[in-house]
ROTIMI-549753 format. One record per residue: x, y, z of N, C-alpha, C in turn; residue in one letter. Coordinates in Angstrom, 2 decimals, decimal comma. Example, Ala and Ser with C-alpha at 12.3 -4.5 7.8 and 13.67 -1.06 7.14 Angstrom:
2
+---------+---------+---------+---------+---------+---------+---------+---------+---------+------+
|    n.px |    n.py |    n.pz |   ca.px |   ca.py |   ca.pz |    c.px |    c.py |    c.pz | type |
+---------+---------+---------+---------+---------+---------+---------+---------+---------+------+
|   13,19 |   -5,69 |    7,80 |   12,30 |   -4,50 |    7,80 |   13,20 |   -3,30 |    7,80 |    A |
|   12,85 |   -2,25 |    7,08 |   13,67 |   -1,06 |    7,14 |   12,90 |    0,03 |    7,87 |    S |
+---------+---------+---------+---------+---------+---------+---------+---------+---------+------+
This chain:
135
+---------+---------+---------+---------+---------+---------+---------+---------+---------+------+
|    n.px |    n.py |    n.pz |   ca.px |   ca.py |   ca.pz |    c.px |    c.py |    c.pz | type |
+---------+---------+---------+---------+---------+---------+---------+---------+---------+------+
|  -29,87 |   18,93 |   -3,70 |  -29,18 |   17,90 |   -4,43 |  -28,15 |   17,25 |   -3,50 |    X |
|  -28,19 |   16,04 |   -3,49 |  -27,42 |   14,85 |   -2,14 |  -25,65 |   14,99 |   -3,25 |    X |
|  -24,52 |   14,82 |   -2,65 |  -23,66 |   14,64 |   -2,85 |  -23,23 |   13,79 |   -2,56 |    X |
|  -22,65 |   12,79 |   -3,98 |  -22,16 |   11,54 |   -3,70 |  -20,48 |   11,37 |   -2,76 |    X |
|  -20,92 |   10,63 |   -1,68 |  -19,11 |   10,47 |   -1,04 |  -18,25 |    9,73 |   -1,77 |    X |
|  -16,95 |    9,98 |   -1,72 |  -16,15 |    9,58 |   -2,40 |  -16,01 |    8,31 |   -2,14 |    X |
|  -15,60 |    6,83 |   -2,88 |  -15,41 |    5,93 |   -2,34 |  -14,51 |    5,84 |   -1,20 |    X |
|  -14,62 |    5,01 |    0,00 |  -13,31 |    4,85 |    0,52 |  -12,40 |    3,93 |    0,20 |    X |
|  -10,94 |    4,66 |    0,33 |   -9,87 |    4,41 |    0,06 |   -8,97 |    3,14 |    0,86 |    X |
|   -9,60 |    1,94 |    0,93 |   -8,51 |    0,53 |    2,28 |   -7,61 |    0,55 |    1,78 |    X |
|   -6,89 |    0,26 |    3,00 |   -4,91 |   -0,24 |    2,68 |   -4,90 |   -1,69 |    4,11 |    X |
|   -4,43 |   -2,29 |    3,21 |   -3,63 |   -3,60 |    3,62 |   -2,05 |   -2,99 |    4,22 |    X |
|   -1,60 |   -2,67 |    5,39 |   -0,40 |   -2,79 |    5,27 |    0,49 |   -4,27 |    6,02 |    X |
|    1,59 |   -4,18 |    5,81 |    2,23 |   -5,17 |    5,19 |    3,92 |   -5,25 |    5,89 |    X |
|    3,80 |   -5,31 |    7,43 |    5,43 |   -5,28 |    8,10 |    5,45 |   -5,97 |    8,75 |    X |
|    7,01 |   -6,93 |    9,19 |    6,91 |   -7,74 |   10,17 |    7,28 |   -7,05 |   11,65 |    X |
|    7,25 |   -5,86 |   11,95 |    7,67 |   -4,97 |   13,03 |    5,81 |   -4,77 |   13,24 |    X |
|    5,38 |   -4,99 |   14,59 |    3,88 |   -4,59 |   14,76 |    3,90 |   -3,06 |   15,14 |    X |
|    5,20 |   -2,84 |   15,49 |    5,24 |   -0,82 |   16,10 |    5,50 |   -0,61 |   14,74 |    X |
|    5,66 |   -0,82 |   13,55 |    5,64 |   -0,05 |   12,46 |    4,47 |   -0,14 |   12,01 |    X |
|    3,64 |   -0,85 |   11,73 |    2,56 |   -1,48 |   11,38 |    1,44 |   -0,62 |   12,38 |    X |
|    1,56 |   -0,34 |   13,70 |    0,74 |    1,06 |   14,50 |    0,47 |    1,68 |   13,55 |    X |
|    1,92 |    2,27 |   14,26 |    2,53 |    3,68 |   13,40 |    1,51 |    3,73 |   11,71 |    X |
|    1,75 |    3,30 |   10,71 |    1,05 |    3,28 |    9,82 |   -0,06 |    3,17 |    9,98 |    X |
|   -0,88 |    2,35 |   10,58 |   -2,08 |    2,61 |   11,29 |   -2,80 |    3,49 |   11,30 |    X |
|   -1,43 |    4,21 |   12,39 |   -2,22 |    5,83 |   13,01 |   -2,03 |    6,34 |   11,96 |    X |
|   -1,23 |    6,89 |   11,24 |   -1,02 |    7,95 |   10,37 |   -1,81 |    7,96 |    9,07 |    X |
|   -2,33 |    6,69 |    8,86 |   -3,48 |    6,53 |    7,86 |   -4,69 |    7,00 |    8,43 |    X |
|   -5,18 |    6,35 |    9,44 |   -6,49 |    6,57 |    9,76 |   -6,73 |    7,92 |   10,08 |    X |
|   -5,45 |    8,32 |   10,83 |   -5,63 |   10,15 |   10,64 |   -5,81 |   11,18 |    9,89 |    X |
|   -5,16 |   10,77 |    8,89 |   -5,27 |   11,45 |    7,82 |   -7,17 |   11,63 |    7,44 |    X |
|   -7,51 |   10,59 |    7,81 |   -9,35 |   10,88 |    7,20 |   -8,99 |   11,11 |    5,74 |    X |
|  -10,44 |   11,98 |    5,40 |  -10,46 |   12,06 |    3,75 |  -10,68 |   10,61 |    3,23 |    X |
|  -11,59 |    9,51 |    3,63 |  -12,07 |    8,55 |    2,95 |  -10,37 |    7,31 |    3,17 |    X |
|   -9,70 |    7,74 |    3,83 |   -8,53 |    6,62 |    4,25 |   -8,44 |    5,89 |    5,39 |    X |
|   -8,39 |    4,56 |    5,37 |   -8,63 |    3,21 |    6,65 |   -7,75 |    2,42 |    6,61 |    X |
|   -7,53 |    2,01 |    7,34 |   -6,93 |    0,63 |    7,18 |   -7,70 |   -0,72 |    7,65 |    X |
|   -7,73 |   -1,41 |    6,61 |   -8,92 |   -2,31 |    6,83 |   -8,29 |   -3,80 |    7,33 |    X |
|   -6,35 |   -3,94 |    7,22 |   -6,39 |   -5,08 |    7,42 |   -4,51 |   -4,79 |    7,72 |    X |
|   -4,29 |   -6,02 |    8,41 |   -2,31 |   -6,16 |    8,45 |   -1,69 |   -7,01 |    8,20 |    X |
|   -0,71 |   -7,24 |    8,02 |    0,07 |   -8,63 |    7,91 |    1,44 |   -8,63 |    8,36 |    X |
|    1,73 |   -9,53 |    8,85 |    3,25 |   -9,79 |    8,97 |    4,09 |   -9,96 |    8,69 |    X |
|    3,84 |  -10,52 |    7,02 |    4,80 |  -11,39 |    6,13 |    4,07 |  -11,32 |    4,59 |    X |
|    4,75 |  -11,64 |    3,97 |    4,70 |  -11,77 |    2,42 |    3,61 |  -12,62 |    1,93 |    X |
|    3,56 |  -14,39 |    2,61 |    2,32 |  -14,79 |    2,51 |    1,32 |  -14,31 |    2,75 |    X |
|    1,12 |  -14,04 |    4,20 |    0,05 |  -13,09 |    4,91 |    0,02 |  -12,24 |    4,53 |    X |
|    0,31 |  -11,82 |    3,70 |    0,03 |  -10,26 |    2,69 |   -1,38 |  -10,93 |    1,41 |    X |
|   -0,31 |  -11,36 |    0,86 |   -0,78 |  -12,66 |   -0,11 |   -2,29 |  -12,60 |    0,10 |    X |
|   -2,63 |  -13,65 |    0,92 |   -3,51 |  -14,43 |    1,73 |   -4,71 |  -13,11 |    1,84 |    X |
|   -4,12 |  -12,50 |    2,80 |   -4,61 |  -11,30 |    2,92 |   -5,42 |  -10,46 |    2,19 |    X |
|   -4,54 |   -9,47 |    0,52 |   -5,35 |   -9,32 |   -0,35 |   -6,45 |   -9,91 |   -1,12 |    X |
|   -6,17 |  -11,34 |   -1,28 |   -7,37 |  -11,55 |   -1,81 |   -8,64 |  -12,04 |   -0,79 |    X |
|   -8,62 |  -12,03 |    0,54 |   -9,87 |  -12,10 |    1,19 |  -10,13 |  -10,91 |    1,62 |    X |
|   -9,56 |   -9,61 |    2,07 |  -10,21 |   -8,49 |    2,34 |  -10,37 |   -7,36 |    0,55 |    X |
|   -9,05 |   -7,54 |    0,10 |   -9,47 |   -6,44 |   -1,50 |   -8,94 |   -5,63 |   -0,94 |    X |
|   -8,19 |   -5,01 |   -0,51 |   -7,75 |   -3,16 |   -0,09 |   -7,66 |   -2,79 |   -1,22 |    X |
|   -7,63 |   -1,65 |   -1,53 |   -7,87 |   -0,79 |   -2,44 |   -6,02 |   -0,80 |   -2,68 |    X |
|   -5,51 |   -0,46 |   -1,66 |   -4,37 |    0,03 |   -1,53 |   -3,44 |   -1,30 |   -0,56 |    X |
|   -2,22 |   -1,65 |   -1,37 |   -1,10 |   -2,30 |   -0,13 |   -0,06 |   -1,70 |    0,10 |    X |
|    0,55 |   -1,43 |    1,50 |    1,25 |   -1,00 |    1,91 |    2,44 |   -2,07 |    1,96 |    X |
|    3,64 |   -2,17 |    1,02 |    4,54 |   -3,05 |    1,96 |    5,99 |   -2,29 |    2,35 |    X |
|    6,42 |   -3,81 |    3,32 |    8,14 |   -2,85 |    3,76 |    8,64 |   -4,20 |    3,12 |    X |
|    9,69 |   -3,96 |    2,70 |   10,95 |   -5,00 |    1,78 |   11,49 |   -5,64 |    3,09 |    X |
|   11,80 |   -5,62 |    3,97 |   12,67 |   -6,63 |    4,52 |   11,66 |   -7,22 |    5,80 |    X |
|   11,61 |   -8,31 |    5,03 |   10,76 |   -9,24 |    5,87 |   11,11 |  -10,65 |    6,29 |    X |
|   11,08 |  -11,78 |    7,25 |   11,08 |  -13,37 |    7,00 |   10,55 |  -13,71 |    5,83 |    X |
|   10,67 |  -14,97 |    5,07 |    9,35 |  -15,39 |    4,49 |   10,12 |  -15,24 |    3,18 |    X |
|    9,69 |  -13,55 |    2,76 |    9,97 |  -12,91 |    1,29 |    9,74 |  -11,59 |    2,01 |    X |
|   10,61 |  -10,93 |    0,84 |   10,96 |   -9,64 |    0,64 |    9,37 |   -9,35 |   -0,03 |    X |
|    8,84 |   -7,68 |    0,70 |    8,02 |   -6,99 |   -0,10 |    7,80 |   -6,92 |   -1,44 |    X |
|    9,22 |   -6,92 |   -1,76 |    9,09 |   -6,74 |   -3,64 |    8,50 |   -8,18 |   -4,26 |    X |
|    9,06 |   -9,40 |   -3,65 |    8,25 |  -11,03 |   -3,79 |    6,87 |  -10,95 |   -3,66 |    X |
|    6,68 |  -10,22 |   -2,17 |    4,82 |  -10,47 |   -2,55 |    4,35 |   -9,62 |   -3,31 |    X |
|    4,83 |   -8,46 |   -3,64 |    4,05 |   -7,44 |   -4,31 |    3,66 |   -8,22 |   -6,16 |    X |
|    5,18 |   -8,53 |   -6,25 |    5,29 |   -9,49 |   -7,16 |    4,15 |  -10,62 |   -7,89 |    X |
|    3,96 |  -11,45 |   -6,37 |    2,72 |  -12,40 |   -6,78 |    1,58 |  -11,87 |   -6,10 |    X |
|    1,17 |  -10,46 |   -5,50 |   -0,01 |  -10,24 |   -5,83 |   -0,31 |   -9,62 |   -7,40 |    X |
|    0,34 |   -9,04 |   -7,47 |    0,29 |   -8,26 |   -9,32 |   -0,17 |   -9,32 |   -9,78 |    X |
|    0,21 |  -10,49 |  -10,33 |   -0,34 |  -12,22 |  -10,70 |   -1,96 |  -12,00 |  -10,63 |    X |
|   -1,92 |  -11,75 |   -9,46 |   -3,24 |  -12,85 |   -8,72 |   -4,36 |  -10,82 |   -9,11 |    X |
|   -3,46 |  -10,09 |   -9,13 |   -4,71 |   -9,01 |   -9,16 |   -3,49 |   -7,63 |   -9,60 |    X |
|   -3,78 |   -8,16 |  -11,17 |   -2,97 |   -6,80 |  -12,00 |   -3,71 |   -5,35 |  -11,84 |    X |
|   -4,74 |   -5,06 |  -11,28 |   -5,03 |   -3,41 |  -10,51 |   -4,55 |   -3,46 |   -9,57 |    X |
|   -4,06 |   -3,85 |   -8,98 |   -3,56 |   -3,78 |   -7,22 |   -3,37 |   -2,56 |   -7,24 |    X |
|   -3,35 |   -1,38 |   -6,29 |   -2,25 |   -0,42 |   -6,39 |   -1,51 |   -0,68 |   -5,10 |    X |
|    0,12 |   -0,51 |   -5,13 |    1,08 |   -1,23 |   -4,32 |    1,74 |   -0,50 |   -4,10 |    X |
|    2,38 |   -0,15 |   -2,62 |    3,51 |    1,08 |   -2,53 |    4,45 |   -0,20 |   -1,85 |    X |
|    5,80 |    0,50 |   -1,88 |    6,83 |    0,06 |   -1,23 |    6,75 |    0,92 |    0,00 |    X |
|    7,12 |    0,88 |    0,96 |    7,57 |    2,24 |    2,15 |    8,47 |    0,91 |    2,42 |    X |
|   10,09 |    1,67 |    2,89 |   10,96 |    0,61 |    3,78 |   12,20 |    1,42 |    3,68 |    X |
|   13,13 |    0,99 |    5,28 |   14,15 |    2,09 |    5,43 |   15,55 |    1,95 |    4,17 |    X |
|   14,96 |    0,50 |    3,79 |   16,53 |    0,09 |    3,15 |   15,90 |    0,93 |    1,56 |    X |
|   15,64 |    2,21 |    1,01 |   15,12 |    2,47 |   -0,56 |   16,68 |    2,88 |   -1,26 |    X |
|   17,18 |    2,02 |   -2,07 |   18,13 |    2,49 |   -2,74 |   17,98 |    1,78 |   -3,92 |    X |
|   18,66 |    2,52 |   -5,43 |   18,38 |    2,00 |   -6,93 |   18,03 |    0,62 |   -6,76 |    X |
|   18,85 |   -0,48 |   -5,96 |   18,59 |   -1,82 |   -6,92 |   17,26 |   -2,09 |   -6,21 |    X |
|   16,97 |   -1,69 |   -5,10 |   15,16 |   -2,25 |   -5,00 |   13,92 |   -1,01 |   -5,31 |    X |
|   14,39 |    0,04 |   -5,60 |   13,39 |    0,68 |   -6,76 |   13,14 |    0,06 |   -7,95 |    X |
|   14,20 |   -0,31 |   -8,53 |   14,75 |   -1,04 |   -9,78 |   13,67 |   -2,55 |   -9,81 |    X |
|   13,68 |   -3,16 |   -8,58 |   13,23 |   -4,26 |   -8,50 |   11,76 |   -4,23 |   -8,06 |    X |
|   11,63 |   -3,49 |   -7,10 |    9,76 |   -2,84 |   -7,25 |    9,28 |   -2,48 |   -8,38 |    X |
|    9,72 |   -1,55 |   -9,35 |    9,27 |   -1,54 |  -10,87 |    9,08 |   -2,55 |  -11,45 |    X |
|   10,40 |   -3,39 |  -11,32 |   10,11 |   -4,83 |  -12,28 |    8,84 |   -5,45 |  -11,58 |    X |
|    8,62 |   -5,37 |  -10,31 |    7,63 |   -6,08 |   -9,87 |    6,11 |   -5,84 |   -9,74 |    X |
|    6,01 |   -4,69 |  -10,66 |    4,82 |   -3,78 |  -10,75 |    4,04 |   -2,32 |   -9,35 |    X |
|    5,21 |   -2,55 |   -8,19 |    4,97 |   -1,79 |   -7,76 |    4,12 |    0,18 |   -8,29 |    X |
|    3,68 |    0,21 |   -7,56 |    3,06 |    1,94 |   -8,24 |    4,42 |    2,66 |   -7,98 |    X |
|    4,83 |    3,37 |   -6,40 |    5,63 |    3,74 |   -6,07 |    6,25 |    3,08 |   -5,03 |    X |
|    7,19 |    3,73 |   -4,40 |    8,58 |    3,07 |   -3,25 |    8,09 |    5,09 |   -2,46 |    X |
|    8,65 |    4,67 |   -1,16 |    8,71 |    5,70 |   -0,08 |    9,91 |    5,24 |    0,66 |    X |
|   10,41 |    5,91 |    0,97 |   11,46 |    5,92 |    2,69 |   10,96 |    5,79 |    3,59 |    X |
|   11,15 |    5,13 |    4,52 |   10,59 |    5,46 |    5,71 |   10,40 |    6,50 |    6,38 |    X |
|   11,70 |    7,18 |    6,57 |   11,73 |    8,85 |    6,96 |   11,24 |    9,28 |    6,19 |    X |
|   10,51 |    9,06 |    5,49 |    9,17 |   10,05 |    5,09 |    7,78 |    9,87 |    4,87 |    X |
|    7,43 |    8,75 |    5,47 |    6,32 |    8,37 |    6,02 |    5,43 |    9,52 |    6,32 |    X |
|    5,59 |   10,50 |    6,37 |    3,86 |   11,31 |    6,79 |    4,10 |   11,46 |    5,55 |    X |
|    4,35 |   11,52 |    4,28 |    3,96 |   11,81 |    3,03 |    3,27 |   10,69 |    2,70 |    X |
|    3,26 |    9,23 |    3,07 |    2,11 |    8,37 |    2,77 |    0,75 |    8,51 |    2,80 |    X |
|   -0,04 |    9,11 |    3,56 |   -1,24 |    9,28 |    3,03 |   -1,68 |   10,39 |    1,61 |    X |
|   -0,71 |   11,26 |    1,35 |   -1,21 |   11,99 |    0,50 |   -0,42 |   11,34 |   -1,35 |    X |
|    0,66 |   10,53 |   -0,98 |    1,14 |    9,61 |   -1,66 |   -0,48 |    8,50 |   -2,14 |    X |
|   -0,94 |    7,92 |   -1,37 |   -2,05 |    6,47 |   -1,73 |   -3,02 |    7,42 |   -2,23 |    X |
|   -3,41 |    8,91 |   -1,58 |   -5,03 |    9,56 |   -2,53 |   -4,08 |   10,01 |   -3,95 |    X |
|   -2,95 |   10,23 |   -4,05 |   -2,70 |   10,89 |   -5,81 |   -2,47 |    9,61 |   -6,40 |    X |
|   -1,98 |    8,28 |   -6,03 |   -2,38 |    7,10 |   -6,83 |   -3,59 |    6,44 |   -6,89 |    X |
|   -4,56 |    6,87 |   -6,21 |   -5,63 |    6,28 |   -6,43 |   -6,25 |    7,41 |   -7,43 |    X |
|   -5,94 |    8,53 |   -6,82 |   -6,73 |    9,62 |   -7,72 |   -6,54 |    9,46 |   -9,42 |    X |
|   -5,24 |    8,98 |   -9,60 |   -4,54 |    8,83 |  -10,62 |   -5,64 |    7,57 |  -11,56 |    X |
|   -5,86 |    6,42 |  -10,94 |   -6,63 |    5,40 |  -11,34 |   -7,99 |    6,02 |  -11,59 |    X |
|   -8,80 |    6,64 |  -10,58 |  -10,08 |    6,53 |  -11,30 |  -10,38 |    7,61 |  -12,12 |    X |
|  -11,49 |    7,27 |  -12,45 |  -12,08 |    8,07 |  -13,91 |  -12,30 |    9,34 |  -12,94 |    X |
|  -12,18 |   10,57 |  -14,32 |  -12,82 |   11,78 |  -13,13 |  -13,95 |   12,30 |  -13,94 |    X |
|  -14,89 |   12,61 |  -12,89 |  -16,08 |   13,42 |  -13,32 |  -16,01 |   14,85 |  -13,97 |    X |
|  -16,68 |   15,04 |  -14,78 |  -16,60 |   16,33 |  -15,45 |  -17,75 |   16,77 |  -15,23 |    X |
|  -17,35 |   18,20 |  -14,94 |  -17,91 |   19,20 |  -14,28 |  -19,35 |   19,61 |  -14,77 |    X |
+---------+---------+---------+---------+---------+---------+---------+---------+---------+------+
């Protein structure tokens, strides 16, 4: 009997720093277990823009950007595609932009200093979304 693979899991991430944007990179694609990164952006538009021609499963953003703030695009992708699932990661995480990622439909917010908890952070929100098979 063939065993079906799990779907894989894309992430869009989403910084105007390209050494952060590696960094996330690496630490996604390492992780394995059905996790890629299929696409990047620089900015809030280009986030934008972005999701709806590649689809990631998953967006990665950081709040302080040119352009707009993470929480802005996360904002008008929710609009344009109310499943999104959307993390915040960014060094500045304190109440009023948790506060403001919620309002903006974000899933969750991360710290930066704690970035290796991001990949196991995007499989329990995705895990969270799909249906599960019974046994």
């Amino acid at each position: 009997m063939s065993q079906l693979a799990a779907p894989e899991i894309t992430t869009l991430i989403v910084d105007d720093q390209r050494d952060i944007r590696l960094l996330l990179r690496i630490l996604i694609d390492a992780a394995n277990d059905g996790l890629s990164v299929i696409g990047e952006a620089a900015s809030g538009p280009e986030a934008i823009a972005e999701v709806e021609r590649i689809e990631p499963v998953v967006v990665v953003f950081d709040e302080m950007m040119p352009d707009m703030t993470g929480v802005e695009a996360a904002a008008q992708v929710r609009r344009l595609r109310p499943a999104q699932i959307m993390v915040l990661c960014t060094a500045y995480l304190d109440e009023r932009v948790i506060e403001r990622a919620r309002e903006a439909g974000m899933d969750a917010w991360l710290a930066k200093q704690d970035v290796a908890d991001l990949p196991d952070l995007i499989r329990s929100l995705v895990a969270a979304r799909r249906p599960q098979r019974p046994d």
